[in-house]
FIKOLZA-1660 file (N, C-alpha, C; in steps of 0.1 Angstrom, whole numbers, plus 5000, padded with zeros to 4 digits):
% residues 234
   i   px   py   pz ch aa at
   1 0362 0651 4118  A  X  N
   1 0374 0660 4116  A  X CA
   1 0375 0670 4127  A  X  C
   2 0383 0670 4130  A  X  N
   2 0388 0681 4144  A  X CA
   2 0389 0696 4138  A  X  C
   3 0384 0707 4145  A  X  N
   3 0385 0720 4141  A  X CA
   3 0395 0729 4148  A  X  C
   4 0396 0740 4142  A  X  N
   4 0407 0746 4153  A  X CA
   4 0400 0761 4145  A  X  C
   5 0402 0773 4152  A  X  N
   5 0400 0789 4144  A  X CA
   5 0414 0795 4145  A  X  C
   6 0417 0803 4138  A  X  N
   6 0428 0810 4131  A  X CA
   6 0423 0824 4128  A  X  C
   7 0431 0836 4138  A  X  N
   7 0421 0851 4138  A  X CA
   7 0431 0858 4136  A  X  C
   8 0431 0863 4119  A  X  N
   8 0441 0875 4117  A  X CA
   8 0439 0889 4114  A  X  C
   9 0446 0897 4121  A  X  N
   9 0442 0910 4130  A  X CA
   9 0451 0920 4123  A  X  C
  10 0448 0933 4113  A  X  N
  10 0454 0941 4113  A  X CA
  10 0445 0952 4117  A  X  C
  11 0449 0965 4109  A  X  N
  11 0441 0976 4118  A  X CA
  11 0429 0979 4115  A  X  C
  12 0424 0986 4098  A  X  N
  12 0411 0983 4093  A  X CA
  12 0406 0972 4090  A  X  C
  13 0413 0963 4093  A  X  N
  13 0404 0951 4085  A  X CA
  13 0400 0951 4066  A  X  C
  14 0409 0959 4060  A  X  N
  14 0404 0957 4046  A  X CA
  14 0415 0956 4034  A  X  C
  15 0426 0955 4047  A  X  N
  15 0441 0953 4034  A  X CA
  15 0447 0937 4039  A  X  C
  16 0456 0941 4048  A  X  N
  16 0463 0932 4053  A  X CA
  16 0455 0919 4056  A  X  C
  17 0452 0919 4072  A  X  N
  17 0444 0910 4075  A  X CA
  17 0437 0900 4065  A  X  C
  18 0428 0908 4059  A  X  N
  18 0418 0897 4051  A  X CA
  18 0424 0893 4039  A  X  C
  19 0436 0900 4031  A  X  N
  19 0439 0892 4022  A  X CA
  19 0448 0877 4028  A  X  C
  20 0452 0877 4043  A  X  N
  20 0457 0872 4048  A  X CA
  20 0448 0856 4048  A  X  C
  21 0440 0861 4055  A  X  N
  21 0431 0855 4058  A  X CA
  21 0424 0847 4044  A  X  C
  22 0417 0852 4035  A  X  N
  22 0418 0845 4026  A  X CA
  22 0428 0830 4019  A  X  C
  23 0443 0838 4017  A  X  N
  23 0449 0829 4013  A  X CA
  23 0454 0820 4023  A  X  C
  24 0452 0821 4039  A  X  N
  24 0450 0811 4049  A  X CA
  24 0443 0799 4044  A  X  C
  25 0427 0807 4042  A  X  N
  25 0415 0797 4045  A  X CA
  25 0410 0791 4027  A  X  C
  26 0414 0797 4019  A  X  N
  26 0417 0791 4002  A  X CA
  26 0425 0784 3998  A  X  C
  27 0435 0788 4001  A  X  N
  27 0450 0783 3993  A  X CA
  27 0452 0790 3984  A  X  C
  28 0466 0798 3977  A  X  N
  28 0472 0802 3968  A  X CA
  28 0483 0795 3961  A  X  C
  29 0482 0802 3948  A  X  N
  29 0488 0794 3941  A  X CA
  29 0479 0775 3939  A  X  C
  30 0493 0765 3935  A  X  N
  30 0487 0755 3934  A  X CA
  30 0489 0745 3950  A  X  C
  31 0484 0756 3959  A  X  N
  31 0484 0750 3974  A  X CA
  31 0472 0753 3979  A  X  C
  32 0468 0742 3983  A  X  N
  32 0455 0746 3992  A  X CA
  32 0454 0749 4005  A  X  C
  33 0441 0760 4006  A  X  N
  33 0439 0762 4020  A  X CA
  33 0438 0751 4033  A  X  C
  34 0433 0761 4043  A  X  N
  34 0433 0755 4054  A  X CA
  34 0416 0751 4055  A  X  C
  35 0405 0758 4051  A  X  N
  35 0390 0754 4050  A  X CA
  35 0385 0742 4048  A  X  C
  36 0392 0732 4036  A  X  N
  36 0388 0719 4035  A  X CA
  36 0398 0708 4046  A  X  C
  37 0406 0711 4059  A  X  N
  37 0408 0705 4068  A  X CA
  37 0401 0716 4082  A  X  C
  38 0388 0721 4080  A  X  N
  38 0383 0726 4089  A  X CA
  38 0384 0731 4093  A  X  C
  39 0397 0741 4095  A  X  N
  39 0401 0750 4098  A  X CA
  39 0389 0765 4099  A  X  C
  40 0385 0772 4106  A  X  N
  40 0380 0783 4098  A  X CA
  40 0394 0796 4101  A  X  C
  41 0390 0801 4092  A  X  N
  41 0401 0815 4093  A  X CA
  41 0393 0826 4092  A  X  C
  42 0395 0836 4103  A  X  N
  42 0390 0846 4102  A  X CA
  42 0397 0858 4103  A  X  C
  43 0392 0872 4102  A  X  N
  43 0395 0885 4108  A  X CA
  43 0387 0895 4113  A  X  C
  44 0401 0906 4115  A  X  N
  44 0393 0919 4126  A  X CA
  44 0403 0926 4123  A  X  C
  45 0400 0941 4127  A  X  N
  45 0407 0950 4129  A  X CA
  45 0405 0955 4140  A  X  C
  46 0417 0960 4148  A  X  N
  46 0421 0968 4158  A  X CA
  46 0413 0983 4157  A  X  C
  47 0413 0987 4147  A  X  N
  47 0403 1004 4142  A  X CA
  47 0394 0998 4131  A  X  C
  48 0389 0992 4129  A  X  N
  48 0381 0982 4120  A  X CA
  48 0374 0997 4112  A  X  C
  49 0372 0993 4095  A  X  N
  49 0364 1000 4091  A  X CA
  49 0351 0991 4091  A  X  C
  50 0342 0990 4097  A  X  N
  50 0334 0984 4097  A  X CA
  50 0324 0984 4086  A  X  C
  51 0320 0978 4082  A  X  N
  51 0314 0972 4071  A  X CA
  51 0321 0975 4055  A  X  C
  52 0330 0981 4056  A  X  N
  52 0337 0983 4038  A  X CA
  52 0345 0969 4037  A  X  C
  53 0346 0968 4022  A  X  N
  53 0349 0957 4016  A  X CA
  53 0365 0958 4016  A  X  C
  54 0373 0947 4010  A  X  N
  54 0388 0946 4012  A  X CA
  54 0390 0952 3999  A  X  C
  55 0401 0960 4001  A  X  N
  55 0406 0975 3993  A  X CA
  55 0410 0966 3981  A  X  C
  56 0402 0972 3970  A  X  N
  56 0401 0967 3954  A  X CA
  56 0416 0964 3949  A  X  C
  57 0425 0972 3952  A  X  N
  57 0439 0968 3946  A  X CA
  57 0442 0959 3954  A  X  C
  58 0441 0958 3962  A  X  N
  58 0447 0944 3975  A  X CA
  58 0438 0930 3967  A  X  C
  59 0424 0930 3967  A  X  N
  59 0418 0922 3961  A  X CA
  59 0421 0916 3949  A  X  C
  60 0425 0923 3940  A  X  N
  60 0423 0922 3928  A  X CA
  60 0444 0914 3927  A  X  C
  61 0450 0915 3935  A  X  N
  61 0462 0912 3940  A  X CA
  61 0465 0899 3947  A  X  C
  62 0452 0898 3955  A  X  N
  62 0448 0885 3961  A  X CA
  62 0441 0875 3946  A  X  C
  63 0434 0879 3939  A  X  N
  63 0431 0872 3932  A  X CA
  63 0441 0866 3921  A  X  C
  64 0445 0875 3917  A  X  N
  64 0458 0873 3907  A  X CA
  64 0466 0859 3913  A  X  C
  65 0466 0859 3924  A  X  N
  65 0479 0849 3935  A  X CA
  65 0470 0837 3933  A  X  C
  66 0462 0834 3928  A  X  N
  66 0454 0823 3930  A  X CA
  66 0442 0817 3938  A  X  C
  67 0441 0827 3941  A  X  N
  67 0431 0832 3953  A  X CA
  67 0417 0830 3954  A  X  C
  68 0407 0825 3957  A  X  N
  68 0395 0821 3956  A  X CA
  68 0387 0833 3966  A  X  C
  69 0380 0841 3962  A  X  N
  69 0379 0853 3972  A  X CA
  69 0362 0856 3971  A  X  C
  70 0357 0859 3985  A  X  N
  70 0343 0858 3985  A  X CA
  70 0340 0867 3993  A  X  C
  71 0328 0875 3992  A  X  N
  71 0323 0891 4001  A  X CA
  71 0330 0890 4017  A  X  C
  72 0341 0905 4013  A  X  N
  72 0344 0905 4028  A  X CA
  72 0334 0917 4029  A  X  C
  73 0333 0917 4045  A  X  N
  73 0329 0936 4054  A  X CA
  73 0341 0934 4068  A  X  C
  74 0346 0942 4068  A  X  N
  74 0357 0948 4079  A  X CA
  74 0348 0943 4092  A  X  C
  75 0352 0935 4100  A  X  N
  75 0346 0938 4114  A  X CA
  75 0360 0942 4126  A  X  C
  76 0355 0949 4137  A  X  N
  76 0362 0949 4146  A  X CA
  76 0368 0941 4155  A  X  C
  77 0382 0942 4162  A  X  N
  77 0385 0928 4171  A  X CA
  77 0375 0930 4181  A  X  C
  78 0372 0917 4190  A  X  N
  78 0365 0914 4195  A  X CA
  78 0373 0901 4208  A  X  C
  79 0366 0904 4224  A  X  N
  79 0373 0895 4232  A  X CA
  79 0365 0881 4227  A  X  C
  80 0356 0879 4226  A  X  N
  80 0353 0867 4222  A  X CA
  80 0358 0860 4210  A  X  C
  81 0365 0868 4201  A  X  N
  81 0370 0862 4190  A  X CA
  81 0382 0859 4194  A  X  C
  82 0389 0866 4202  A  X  N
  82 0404 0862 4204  A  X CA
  82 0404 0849 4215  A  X  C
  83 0391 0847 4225  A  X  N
  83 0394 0843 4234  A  X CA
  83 0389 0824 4225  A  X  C
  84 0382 0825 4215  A  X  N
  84 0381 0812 4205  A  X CA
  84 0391 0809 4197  A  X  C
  85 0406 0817 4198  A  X  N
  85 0412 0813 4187  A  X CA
  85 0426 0799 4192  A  X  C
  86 0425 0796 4186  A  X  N
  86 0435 0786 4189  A  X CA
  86 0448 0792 4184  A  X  C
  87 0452 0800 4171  A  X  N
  87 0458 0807 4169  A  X CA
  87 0459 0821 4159  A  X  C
  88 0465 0832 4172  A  X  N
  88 0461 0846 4164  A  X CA
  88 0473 0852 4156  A  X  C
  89 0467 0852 4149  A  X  N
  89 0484 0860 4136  A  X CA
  89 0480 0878 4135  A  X  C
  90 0487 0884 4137  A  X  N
  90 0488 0902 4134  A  X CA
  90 0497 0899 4126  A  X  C
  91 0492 0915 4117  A  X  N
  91 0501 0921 4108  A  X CA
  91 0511 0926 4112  A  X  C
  92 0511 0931 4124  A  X  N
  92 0525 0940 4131  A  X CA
  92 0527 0937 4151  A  X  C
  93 0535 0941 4150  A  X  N
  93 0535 0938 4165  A  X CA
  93 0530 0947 4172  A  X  C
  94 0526 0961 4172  A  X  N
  94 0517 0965 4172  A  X CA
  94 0503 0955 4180  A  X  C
  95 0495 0953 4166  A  X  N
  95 0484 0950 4165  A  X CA
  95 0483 0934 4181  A  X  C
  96 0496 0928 4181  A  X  N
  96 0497 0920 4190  A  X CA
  96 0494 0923 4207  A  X  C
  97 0497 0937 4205  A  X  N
  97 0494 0943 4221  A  X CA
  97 0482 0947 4220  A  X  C
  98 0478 0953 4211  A  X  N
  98 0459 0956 4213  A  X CA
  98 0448 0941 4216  A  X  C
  99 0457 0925 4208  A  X  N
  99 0451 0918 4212  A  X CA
  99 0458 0914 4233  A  X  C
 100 0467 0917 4234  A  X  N
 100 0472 0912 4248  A  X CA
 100 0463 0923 4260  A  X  C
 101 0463 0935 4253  A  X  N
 101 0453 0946 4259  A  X CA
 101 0437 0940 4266  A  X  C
 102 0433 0931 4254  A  X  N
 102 0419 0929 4258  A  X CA
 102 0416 0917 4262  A  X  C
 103 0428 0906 4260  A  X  N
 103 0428 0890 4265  A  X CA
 103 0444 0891 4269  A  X  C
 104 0449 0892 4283  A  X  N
 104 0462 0891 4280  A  X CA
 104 0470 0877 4282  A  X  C
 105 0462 0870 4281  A  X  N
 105 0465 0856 4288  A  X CA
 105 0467 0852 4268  A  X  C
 106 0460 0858 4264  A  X  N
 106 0460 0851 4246  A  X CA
 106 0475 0855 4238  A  X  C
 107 0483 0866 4246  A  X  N
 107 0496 0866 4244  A  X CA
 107 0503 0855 4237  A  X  C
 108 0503 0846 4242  A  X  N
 108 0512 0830 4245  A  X CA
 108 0506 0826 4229  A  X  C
 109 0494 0831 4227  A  X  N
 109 0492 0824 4210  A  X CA
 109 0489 0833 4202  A  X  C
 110 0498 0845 4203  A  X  N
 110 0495 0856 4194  A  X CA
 110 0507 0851 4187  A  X  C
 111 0514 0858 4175  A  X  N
 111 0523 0860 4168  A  X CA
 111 0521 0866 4156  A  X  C
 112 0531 0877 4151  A  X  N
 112 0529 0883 4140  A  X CA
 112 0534 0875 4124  A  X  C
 113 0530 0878 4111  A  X  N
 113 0525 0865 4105  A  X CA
 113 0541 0862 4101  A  X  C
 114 0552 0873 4098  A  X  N
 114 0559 0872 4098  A  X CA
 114 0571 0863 4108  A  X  C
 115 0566 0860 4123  A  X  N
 115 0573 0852 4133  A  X CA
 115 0568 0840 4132  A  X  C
 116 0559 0841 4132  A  X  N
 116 0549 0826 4130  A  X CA
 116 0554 0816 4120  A  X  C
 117 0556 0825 4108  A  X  N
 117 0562 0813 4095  A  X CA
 117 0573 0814 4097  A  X  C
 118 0584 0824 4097  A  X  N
 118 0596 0816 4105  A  X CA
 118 0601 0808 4116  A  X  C
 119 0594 0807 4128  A  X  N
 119 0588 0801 4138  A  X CA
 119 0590 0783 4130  A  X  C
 120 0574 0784 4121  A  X  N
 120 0569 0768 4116  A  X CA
 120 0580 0766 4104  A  X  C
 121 0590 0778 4100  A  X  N
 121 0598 0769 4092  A  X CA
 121 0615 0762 4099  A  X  C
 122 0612 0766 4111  A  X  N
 122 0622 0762 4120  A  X CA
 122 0622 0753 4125  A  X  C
 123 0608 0746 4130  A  X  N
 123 0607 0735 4133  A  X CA
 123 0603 0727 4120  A  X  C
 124 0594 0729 4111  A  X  N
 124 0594 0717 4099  A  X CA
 124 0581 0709 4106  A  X  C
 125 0581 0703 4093  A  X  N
 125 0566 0692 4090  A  X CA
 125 0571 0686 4100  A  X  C
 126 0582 0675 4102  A  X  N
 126 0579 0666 4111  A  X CA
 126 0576 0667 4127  A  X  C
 127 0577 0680 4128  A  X  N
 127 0578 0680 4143  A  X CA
 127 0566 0683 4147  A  X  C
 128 0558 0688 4137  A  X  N
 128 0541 0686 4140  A  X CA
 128 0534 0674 4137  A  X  C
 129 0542 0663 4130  A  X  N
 129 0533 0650 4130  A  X CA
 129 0529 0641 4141  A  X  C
 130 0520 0634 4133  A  X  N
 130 0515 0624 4147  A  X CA
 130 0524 0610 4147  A  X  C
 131 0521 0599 4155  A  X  N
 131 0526 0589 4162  A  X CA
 131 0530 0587 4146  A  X  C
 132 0545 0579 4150  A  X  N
 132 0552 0571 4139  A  X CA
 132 0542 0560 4133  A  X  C
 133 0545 0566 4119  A  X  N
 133 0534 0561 4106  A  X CA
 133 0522 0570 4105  A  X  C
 134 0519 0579 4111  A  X  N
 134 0504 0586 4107  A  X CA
 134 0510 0599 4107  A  X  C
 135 0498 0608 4104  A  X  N
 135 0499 0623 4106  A  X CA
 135 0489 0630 4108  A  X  C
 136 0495 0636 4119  A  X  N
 136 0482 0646 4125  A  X CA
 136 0474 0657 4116  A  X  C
 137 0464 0658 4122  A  X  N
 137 0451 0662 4110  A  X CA
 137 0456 0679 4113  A  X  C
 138 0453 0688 4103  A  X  N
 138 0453 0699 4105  A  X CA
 138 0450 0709 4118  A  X  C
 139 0442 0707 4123  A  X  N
 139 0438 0712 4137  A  X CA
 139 0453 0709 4143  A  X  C
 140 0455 0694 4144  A  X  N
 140 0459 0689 4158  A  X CA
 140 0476 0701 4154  A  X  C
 141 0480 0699 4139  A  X  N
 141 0494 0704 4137  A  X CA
 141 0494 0718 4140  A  X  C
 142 0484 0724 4138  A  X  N
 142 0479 0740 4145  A  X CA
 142 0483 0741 4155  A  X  C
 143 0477 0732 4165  A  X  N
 143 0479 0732 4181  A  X CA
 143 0487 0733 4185  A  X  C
 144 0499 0719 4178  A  X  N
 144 0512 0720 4184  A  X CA
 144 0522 0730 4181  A  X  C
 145 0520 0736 4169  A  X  N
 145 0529 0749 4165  A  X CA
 145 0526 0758 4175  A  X  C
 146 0517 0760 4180  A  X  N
 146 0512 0771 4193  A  X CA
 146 0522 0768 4203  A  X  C
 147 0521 0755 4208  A  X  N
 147 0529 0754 4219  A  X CA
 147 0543 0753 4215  A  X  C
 148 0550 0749 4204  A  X  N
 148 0565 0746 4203  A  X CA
 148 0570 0758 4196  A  X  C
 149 0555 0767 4190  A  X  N
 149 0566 0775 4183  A  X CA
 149 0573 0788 4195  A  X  C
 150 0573 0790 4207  A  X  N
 150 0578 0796 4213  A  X CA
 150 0595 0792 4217  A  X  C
 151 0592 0779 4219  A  X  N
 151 0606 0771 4222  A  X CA
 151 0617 0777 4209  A  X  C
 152 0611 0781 4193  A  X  N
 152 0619 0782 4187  A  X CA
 152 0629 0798 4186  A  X  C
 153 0622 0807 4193  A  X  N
 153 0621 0823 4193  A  X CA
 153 0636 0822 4191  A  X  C
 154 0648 0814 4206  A  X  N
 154 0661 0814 4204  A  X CA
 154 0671 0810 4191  A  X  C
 155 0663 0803 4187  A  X  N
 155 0670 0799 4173  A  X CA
 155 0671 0810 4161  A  X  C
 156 0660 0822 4160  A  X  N
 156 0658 0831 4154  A  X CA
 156 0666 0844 4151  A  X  C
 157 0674 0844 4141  A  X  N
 157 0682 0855 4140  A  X CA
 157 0673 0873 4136  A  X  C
 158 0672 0881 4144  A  X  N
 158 0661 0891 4138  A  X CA
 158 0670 0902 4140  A  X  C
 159 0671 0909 4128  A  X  N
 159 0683 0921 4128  A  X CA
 159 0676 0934 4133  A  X  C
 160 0662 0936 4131  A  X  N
 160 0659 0946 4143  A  X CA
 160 0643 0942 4143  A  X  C
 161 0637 0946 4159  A  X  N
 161 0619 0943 4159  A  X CA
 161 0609 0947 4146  A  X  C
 162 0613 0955 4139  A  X  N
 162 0605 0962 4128  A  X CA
 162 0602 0949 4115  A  X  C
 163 0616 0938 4117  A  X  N
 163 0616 0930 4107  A  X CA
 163 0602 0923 4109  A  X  C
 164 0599 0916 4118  A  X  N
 164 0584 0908 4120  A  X CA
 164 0573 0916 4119  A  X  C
 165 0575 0929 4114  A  X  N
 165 0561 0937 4108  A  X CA
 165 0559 0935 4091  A  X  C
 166 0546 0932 4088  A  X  N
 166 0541 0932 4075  A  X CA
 166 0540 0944 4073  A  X  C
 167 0545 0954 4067  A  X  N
 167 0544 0971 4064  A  X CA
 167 0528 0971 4058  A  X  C
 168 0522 0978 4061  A  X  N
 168 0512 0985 4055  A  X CA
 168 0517 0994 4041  A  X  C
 169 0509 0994 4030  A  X  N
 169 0511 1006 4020  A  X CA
 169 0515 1020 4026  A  X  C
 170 0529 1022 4018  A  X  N
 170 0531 1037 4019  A  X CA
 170 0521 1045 4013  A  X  C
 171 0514 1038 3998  A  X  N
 171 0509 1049 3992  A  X CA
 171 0500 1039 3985  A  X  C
 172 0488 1045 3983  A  X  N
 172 0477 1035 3975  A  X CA
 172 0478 1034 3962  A  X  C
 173 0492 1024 3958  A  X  N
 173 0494 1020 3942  A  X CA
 173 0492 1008 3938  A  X  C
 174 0490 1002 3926  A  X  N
 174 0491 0989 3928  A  X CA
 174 0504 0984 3926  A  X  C
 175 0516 0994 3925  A  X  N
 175 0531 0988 3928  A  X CA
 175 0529 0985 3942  A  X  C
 176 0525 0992 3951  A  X  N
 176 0525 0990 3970  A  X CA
 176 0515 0975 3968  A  X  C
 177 0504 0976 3963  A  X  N
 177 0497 0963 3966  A  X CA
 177 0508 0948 3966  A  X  C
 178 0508 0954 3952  A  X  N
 178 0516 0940 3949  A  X CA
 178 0523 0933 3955  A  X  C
 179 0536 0944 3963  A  X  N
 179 0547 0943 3970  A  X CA
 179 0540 0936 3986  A  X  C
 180 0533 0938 3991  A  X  N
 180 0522 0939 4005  A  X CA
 180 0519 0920 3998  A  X  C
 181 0511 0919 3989  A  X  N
 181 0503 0907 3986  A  X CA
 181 0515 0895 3984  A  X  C
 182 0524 0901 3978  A  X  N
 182 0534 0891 3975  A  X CA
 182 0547 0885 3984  A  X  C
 183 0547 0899 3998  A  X  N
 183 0553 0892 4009  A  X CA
 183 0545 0887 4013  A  X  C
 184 0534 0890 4019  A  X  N
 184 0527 0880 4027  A  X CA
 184 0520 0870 4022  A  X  C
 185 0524 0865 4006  A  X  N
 185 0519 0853 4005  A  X CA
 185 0530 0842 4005  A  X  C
 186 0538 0845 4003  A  X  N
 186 0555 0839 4009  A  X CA
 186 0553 0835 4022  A  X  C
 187 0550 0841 4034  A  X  N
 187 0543 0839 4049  A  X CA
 187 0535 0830 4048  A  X  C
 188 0524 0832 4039  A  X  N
 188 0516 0823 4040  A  X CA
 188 0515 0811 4039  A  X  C
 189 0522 0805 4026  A  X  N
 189 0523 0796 4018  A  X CA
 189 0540 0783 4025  A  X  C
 190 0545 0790 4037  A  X  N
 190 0551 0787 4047  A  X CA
 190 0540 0776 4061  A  X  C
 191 0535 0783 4056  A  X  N
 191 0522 0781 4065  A  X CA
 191 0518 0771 4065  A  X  C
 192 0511 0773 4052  A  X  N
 192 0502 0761 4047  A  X CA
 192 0513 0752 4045  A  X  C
 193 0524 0749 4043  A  X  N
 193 0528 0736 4037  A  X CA
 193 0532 0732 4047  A  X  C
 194 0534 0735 4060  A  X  N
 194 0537 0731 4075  A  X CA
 194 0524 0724 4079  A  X  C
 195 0512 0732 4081  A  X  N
 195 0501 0724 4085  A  X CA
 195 0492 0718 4075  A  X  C
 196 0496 0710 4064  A  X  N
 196 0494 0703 4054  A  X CA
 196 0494 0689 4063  A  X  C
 197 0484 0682 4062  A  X  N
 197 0485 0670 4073  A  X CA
 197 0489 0661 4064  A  X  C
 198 0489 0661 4047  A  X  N
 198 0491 0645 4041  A  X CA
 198 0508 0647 4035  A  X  C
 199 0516 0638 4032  A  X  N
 199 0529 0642 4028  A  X CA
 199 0529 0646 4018  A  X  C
 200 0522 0638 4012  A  X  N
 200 0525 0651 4000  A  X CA
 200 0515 0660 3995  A  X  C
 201 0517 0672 3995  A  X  N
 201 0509 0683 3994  A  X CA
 201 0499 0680 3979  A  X  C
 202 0487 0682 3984  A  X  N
 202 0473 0682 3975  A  X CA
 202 0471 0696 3972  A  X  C
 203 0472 0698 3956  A  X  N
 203 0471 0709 3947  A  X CA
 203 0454 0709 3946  A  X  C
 204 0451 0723 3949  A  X  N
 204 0439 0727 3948  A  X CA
 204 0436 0725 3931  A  X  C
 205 0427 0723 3926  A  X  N
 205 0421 0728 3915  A  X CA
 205 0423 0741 3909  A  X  C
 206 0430 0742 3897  A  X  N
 206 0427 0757 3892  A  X CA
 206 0413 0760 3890  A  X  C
 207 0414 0773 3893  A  X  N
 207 0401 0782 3890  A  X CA
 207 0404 0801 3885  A  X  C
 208 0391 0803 3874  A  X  N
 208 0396 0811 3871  A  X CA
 208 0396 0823 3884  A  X  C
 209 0405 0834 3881  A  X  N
 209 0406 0843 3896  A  X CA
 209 0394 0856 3894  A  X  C
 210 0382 0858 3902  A  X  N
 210 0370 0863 3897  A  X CA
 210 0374 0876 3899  A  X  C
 211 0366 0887 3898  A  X  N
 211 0370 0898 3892  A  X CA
 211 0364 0907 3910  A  X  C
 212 0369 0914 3916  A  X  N
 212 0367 0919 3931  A  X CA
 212 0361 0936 3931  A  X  C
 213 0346 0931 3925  A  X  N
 213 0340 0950 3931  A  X CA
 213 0340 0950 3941  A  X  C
 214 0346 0963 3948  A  X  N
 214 0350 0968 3960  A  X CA
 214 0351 0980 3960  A  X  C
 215 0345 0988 3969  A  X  N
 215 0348 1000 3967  A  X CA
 215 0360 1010 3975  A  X  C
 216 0372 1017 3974  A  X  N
 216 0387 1017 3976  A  X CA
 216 0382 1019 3991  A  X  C
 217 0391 1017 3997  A  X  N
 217 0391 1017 4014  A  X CA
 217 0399 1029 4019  A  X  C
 218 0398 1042 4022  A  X  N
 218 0406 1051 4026  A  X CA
 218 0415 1053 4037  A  X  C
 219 0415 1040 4043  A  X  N
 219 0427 1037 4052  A  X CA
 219 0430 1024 4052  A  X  C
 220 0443 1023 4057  A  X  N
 220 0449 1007 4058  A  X CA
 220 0439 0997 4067  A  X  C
 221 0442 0982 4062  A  X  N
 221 0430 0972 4069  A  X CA
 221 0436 0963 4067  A  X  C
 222 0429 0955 4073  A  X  N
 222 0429 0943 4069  A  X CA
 222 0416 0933 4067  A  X  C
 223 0415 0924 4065  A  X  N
 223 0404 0917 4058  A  X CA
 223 0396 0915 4070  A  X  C
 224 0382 0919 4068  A  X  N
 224 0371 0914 4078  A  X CA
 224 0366 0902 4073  A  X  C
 225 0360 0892 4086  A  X  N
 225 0353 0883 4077  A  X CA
 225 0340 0885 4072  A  X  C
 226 0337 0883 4062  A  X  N
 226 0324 0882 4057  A  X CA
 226 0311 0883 4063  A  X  C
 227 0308 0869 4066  A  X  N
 227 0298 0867 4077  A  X CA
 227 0301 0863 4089  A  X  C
 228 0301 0868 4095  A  X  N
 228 0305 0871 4111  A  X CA
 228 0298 0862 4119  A  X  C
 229 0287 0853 4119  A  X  N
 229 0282 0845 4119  A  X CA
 229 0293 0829 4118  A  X  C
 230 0294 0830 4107  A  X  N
 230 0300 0818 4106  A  X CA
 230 0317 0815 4114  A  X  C
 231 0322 0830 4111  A  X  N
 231 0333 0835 4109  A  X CA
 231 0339 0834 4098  A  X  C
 232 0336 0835 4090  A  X  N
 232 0342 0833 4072  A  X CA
 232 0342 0847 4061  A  X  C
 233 0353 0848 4059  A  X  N
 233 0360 0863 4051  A  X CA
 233 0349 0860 4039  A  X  C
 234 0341 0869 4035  A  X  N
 234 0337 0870 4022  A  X CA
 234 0336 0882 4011  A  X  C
% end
C-alpha cells in the first residue's frame, strides 16, 4: 500500500488542528478515515502549547461527530514535518505563511482546510482516479489533488480572503465548540469522500464515542499529534 502524510497546522495545537486531524485520520460520522488507506495524519501549531491535551469541549465535540479519538499533546510546527508532507492543510491563511516562512518552497502544497475542500469539490472523484477501469489508492489521489488542485483556484468564487479561514472560538462555550467542530467537519468529510479510492464509499463501523479527559487549554490550538514518533494525534 502506498503512503502519503497529511500535516494540519493551527496555532496551539489543541482546538482546531487536532480535531481536524483526527477526523482526517478516523473518519466521522458513517465515513471512514484516511488511516486504514495509510495515510498518516498529523499536527502542529504555529505557538504550540506543547504538551496539553486537545481542549475538552472541542473533544468531547469531536467525539459526539463520530469520532474515534486517542491521547493528543500539542506539538510545535517543525521544518521537517512540513518538508515530509505531501499535503499541508492550515486553519487560516495566516498559519499558511508561518509554514511558507520556514519551507517556502512547501507553499505550492499548503492550503487552508477551507480552500482545499472547495478546491477537491471542484474537481470531483473522477479526476483523481486511476487508468480507465481501476482507481487510484489513497496516497496516489492525495498527490494528484496537490498538483490539480491549484489549476482549480480560477474557478473559485470567494467574496472576501477571510472566507478560507476556519475562525477560532470567540469565547470558550460549547455553543462556539460546536459551531468550530461542525464547520470543519463539513471540510472534512469533502475530503474524505474525494480521496476515498473504492466507488462506493466503505462505512466505518459504529463505535461507541469514548468519553475525552482533558484538561481545558487556555488558548486556541489545534490538535497535536500524540506520539510524535509515529506521527499519530492521540
Amino acid at each position: 500500500m502506498d503512503t502519503a502524510t497529511i500535516l494540519v497546522v493551527c496555532t496551539g495545537n489543541v482546538r482546531r488542528s487536532p480535531a481536524i486531524e483526527a477526523m482526517l485520520r478516523e473518519g466521522v460520522g458513517q465515513i471512514g478515515g484516511l488511516a486504514r488507506h495509510g495515510i498518516n495524519v498529523i499536527s502542529a501549531g504555529s505557538e504550540a502549547l506543547e504538551g496539553y491535551d486537545m481542549d475538552p469541549m472541542i473533544a468531547s465535540e469531536v467525539a459526539l461527530a463520530g469520532t474515534r479519538l486517542t491521547r493528543h499533546q500539542a506539538y510545535p510546527l517543525d521544518v521537517a514535518d512540513i518538508e515530509s508532507a505531501d499535503l499541508i492543510i492550515t486553519a487560516e491563511r495566516s498559519h499558511r505563511s508561518e509554514v511558507a516562512k520556514l519551507v517556502p518552497s512547501a507553499v505550492k502544497r499548503t492550503f487552508t482546510l477551507v480552500e482545499i475542500a472547495a478546491l477537491s469539490d471542484l474537481l470531483g472523484r473522477t479526476a483523481l482516479g486511476g487508468p480507465a477501469g481501476s482507481e487510484a489508492d489513497a496516497a496516489t489521489r492525495l498527490r494528484t489533488l496537490v498538483q490539480l488542485a491549484p489549476l482549480q483556484k480560477a474557478r473559485r468564487r470567494v467574496r472576501r480572503p477571510s472566507d478560507d479561514d476556519l475562525a477560532d472560538l470567540k469565547k470558550r462555550s460549547p455553543r462556539e465548540a460546536r459551531r468550530l467542530v461542525t464547520e470543519a467537519r463539513g471540510h472534512v468529510e469533502t475530503l474524505l469522500k474525494v480521496l476515498e479510492p473504492s466507488l462506493s464509499l466503505v462505512s466505518k463501523p459504529q463505535r461507541p464515542a469514548p468519553a475525552i479527559p482533558s484538561p481545558a487549554a487556555p488558548v486556541e490550538s489545534t490538535q497535536p499529534r500524540s506520539v510524535h514518533s509515529t506521527r499519530s494525534a492521540g
